[in-house]
C-alpha atoms as an extended CHARMM CRD file, in Angstrom:
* protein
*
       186  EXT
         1         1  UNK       CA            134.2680000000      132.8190000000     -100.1050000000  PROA      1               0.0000000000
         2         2  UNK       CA            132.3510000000      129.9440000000     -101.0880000000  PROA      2               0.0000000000
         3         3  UNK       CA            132.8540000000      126.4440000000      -99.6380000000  PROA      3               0.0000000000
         4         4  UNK       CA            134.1320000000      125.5080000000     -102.9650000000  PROA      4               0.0000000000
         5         5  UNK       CA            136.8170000000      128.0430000000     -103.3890000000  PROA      5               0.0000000000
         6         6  UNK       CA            140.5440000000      126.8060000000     -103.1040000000  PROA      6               0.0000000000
         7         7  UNK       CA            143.9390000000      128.1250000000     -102.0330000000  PROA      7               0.0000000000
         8         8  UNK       CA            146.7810000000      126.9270000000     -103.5970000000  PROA      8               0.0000000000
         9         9  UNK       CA            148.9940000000      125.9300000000     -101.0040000000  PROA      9               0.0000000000
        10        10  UNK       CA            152.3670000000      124.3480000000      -99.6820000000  PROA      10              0.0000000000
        11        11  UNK       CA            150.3310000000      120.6960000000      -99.5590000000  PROA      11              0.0000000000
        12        12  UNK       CA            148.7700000000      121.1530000000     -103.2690000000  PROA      12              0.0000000000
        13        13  UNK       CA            150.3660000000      118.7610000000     -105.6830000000  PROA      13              0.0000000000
        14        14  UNK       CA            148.7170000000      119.3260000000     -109.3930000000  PROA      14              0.0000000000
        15        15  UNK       CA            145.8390000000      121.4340000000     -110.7290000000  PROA      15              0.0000000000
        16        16  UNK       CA            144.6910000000      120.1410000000     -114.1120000000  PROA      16              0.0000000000
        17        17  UNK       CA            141.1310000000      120.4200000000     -115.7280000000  PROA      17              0.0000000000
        18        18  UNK       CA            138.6840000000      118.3460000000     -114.2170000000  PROA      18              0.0000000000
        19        19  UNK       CA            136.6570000000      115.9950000000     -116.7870000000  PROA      19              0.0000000000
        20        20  UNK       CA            133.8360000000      116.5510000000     -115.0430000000  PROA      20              0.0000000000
        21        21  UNK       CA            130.3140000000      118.0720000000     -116.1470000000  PROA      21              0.0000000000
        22        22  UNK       CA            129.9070000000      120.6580000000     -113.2950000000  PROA      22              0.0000000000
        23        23  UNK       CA            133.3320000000      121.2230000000     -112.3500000000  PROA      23              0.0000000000
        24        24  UNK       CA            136.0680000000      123.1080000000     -114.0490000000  PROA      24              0.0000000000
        25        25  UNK       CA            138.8720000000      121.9660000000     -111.9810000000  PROA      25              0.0000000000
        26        26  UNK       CA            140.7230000000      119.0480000000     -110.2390000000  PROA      26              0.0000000000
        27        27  UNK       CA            143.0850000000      119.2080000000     -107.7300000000  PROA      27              0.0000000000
        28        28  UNK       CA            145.3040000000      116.9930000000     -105.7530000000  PROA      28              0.0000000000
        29        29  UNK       CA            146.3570000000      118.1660000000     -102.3730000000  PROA      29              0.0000000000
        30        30  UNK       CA            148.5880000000      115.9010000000     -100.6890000000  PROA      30              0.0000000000
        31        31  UNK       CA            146.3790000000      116.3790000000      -97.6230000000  PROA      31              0.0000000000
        32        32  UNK       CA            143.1010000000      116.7410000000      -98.7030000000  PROA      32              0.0000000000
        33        33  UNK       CA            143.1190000000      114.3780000000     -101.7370000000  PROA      33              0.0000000000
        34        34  UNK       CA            141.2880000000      115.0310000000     -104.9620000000  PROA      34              0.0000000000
        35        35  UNK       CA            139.3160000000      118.1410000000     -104.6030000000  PROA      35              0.0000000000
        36        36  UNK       CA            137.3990000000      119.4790000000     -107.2130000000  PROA      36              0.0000000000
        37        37  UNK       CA            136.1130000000      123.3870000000     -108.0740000000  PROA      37              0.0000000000
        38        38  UNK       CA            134.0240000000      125.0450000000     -110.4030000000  PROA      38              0.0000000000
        39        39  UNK       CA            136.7950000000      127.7350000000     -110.8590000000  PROA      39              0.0000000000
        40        40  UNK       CA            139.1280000000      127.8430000000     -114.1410000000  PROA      40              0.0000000000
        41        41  UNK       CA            142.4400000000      126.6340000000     -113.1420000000  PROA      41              0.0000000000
        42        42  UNK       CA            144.3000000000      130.0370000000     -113.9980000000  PROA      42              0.0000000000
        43        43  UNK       CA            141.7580000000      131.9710000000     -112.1210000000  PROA      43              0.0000000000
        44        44  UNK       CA            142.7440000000      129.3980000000     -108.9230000000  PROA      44              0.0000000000
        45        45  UNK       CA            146.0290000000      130.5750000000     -109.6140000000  PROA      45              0.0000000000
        46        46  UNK       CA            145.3200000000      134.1390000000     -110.0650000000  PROA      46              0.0000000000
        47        47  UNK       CA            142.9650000000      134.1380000000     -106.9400000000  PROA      47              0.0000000000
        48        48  UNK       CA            146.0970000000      132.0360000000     -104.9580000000  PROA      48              0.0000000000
        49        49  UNK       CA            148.7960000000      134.5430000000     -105.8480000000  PROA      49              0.0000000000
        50        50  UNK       CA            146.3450000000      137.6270000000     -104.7320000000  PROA      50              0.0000000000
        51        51  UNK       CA            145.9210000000      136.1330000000     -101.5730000000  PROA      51              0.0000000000
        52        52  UNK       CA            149.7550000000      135.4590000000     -100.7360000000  PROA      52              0.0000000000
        53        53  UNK       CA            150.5140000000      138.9770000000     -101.7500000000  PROA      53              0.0000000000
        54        54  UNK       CA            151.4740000000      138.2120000000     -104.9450000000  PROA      54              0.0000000000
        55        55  UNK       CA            150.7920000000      139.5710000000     -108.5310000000  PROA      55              0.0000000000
        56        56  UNK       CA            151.1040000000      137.3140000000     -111.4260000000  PROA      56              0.0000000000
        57        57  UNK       CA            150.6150000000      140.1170000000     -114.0590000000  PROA      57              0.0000000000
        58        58  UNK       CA            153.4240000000      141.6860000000     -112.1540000000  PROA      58              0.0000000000
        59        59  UNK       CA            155.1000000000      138.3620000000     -111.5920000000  PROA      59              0.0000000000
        60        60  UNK       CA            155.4180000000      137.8300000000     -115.6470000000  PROA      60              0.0000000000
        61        61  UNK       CA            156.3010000000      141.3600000000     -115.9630000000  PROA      61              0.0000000000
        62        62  UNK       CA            159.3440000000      140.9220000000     -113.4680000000  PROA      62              0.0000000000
        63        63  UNK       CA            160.0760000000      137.6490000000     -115.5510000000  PROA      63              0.0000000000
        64        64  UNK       CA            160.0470000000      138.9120000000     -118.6270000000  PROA      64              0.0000000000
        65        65  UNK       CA            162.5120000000      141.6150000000     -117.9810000000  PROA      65              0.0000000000
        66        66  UNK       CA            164.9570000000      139.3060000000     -116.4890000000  PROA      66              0.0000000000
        67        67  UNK       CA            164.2850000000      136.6850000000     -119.4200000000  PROA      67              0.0000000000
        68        68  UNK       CA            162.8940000000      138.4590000000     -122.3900000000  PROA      68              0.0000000000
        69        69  UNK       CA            162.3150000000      135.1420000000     -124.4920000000  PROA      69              0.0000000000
        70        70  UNK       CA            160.9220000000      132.9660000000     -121.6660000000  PROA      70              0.0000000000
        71        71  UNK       CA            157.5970000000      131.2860000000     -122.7410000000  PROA      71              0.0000000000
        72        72  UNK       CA            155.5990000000      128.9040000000     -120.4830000000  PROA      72              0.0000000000
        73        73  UNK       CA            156.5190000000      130.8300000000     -117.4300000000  PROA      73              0.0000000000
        74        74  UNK       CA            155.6540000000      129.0280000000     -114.1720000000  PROA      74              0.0000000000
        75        75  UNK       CA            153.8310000000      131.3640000000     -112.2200000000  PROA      75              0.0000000000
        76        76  UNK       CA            155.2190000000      132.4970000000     -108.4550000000  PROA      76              0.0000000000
        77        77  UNK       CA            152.4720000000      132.1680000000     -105.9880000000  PROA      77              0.0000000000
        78        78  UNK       CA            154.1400000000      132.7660000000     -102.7780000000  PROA      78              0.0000000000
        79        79  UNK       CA            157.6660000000      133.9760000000     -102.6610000000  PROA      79              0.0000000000
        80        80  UNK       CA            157.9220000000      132.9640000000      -99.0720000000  PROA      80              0.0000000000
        81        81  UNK       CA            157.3490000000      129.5910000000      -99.1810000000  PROA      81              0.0000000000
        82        82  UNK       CA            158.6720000000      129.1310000000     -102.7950000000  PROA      82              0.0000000000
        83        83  UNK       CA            155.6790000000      127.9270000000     -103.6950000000  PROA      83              0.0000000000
        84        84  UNK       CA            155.3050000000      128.2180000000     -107.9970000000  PROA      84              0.0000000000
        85        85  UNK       CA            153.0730000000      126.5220000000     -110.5480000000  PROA      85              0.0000000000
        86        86  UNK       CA            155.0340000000      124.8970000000     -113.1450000000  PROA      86              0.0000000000
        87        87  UNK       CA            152.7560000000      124.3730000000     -116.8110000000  PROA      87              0.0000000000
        88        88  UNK       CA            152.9420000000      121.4400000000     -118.9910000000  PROA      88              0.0000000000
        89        89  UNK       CA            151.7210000000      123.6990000000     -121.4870000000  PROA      89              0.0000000000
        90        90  UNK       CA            150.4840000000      126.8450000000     -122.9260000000  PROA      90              0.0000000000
        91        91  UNK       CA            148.4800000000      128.7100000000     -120.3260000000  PROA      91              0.0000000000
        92        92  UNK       CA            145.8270000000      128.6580000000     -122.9570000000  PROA      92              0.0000000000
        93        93  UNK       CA            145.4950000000      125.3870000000     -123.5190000000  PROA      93              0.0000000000
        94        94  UNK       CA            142.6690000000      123.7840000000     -121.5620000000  PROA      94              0.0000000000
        95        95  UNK       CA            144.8680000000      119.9870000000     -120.4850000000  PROA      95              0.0000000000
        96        96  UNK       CA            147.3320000000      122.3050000000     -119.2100000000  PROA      96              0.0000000000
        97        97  UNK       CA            148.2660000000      120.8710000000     -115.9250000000  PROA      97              0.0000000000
        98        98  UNK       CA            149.8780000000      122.9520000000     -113.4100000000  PROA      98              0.0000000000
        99        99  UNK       CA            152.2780000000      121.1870000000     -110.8340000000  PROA      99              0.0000000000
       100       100  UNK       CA            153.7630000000      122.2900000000     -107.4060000000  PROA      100             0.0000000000
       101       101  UNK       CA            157.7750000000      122.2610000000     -107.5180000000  PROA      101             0.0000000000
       102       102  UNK       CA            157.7950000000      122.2740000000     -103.7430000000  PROA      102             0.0000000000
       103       103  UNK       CA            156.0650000000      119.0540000000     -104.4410000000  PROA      103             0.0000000000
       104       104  UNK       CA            157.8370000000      117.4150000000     -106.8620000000  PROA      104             0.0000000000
       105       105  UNK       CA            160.6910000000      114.7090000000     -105.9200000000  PROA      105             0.0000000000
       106       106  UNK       CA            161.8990000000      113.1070000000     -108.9190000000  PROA      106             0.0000000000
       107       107  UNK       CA            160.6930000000      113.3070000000     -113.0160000000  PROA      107             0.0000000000
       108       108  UNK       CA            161.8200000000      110.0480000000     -115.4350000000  PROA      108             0.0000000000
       109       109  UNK       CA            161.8630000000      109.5430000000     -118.7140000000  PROA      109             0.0000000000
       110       110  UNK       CA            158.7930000000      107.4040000000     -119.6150000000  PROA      110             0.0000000000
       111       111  UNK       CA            158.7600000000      106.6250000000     -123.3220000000  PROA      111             0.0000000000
       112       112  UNK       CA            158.0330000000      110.0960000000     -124.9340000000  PROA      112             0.0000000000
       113       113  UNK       CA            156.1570000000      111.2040000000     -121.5520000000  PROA      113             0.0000000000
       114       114  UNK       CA            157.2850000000      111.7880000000     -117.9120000000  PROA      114             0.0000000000
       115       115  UNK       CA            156.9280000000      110.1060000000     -115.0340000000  PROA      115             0.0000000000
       116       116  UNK       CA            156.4290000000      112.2800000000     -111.9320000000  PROA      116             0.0000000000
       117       117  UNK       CA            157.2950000000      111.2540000000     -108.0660000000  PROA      117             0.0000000000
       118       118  UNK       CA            155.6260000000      113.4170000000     -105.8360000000  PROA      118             0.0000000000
       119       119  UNK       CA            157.2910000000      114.0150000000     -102.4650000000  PROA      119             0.0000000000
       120       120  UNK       CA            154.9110000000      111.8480000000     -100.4970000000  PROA      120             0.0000000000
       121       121  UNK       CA            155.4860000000      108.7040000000     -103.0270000000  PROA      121             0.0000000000
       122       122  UNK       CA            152.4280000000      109.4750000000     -105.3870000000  PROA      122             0.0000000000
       123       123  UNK       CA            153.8180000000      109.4580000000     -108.8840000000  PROA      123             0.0000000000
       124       124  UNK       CA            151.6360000000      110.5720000000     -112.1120000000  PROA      124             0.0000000000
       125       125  UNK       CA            152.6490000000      110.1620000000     -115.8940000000  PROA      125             0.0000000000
       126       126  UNK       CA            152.4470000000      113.6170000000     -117.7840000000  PROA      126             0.0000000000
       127       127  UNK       CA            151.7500000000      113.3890000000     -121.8890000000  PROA      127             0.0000000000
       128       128  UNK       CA            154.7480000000      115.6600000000     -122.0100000000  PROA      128             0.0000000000
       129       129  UNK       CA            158.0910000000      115.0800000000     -122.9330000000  PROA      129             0.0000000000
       130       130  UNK       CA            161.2670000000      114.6100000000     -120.3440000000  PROA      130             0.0000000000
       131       131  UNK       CA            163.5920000000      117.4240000000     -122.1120000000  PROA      131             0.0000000000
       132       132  UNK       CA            160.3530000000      119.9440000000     -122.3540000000  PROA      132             0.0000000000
       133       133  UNK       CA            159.4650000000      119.0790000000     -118.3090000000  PROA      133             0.0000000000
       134       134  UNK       CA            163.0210000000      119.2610000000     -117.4870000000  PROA      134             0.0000000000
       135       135  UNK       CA            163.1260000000      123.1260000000     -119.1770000000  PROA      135             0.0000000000
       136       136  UNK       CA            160.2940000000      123.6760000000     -117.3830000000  PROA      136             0.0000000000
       137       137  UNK       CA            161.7600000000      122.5660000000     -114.2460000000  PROA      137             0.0000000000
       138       138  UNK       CA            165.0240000000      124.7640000000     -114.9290000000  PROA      138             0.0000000000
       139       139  UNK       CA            162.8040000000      127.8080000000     -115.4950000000  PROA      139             0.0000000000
       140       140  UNK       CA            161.4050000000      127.3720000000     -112.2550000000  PROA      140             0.0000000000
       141       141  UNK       CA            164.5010000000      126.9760000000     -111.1100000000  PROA      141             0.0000000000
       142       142  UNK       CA            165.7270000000      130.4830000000     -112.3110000000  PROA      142             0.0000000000
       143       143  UNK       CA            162.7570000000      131.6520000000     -110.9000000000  PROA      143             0.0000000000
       144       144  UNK       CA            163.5580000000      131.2760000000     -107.5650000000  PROA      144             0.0000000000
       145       145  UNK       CA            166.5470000000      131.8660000000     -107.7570000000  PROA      145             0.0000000000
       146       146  UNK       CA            165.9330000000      135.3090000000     -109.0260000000  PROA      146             0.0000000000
       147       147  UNK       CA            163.2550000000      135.9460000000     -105.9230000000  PROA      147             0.0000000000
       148       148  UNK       CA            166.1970000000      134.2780000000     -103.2530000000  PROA      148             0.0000000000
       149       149  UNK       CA            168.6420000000      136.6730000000     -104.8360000000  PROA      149             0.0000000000
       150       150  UNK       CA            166.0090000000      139.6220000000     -103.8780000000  PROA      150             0.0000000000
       151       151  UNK       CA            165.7870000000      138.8080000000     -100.2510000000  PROA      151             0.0000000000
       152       152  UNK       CA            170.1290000000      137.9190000000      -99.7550000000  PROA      152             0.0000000000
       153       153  UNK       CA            170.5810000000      141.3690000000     -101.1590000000  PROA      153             0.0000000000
       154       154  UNK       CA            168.1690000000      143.1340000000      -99.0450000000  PROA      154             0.0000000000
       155       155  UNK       CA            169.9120000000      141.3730000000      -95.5170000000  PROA      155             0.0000000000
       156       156  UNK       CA            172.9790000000      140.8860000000      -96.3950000000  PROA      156             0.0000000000
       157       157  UNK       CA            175.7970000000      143.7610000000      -96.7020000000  PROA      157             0.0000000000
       158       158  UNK       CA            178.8060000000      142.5900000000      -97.8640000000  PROA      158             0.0000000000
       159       159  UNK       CA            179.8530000000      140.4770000000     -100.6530000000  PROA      159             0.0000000000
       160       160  UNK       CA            181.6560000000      137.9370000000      -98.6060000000  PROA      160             0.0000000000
       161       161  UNK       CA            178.7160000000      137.2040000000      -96.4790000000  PROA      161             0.0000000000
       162       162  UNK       CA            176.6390000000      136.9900000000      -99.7260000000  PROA      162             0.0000000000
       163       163  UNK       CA            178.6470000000      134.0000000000     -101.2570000000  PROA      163             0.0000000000
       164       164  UNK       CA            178.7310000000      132.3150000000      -97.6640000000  PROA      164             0.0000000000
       165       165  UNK       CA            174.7930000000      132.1240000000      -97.6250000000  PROA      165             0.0000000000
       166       166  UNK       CA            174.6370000000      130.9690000000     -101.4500000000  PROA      166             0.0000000000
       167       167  UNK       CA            177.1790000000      128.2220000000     -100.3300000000  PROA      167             0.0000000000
       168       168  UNK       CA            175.1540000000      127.1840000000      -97.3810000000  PROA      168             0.0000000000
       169       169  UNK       CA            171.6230000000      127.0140000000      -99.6120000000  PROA      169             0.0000000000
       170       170  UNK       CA            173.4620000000      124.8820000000     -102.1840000000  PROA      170             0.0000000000
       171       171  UNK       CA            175.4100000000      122.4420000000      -99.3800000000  PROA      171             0.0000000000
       172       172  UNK       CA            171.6250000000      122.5730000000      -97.8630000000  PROA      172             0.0000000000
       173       173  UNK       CA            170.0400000000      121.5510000000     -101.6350000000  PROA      173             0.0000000000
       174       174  UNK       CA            172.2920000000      119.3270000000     -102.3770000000  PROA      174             0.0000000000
       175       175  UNK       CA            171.8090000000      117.2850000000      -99.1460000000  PROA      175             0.0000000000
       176       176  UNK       CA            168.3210000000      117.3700000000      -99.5610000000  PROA      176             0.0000000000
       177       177  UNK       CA            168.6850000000      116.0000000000     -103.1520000000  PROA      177             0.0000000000
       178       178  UNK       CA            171.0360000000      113.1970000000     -101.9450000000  PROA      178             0.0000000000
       179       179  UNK       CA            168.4590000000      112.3400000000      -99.0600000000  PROA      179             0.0000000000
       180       180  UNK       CA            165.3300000000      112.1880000000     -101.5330000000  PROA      180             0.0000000000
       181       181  UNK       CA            167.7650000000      109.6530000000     -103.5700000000  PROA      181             0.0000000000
       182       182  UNK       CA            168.1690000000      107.3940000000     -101.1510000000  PROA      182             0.0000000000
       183       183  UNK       CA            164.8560000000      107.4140000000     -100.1230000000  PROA      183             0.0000000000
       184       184  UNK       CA            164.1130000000      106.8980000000     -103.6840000000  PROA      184             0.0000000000
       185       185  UNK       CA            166.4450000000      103.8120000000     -103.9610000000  PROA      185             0.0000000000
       186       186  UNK       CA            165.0660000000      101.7600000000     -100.7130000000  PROA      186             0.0000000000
């Protein structure tokens, strides 16, 4: 690997595409800052997924069976660590911008755009609007959801101790959520 080659991570915030002459793409890592590569943001991603174990050609295939008419899929890069790429946009289209949902705290409605707080106070405005990020956001969501689902049914044996470890994750989520508010507020 090249000293320019990056691994989306836990810590990486956004990927969009750098306006830059010699790089192709810009990414904020809430370590490491802005960093900036000459790979295309989707092959990042591709290259990412591959080296968590993860297919994203399989990855949309598994989506689309579960949720035929899903479009803008945010893209599973490590099922461990819950760690998916959310789009603003069509995959295709080059100001795409690709955010972390691990990293995300908060989104507000900011005129016909969102505002994004990242979870270490950075916040960005996206030229996207709230009800599109917030689908996006849901389908994400789902996402996860599907891949948690995976792993309970593989440990778990009976039905009773499957609902008692969805109502722990939820009591856990929405403590988390109520923390991040307050947080938020002061």
């Amino acid at each position: 690997m090249s000293k320019l080659d990056y691994v989306i991570s836990y810590e990486t915030m956004m990927i969009e595409t750098a306006d830059h002459p010699e790089y192709s793409t810009k990414i904020i890592d809430k370590n490491k800052g802005i960093i900036y590569s000459k790979r295309p943001a989707k092959t990042l991603i591709k290259e990412s997924a591959l080296y968590h174990n993860q297919s994203i050609k399989g990855h949309i295939e598994v989506v689309k069976s579960k949720y035929p008419s899903m479009k803008k899929i945010p893209l599973m890069i490590n099922s461990t660590l819950s760690i998916i790429m959310i789009p603003t946009s069509s995959q295709s289209n080059n100001t795409c911008k690709w955010l972390n949902f691990i990293q995300i705290n908060k989104y507000l409605k900011e005129k016909k755009q969102t505002k994004i707080q990242f979870r270490n106070g950075e916040e960005t405005i996206l030229p996207i609007s709230y009800y599109i990020f917030d689908k996006q956001m849901s389908k994400a969501t789902k996402i996860i959801s599907m891949y948690l689902s995976q792993k309970v049914e593989y440990k778990l044996k009976s039905e009773e101790e499957r609902l008692k470890m969805i109502k722990e994750l939820l009591e856990e989520y929405i403590e988390e959520e109520k923390n991040r508010e307050r947080k938020f507020k002061t």
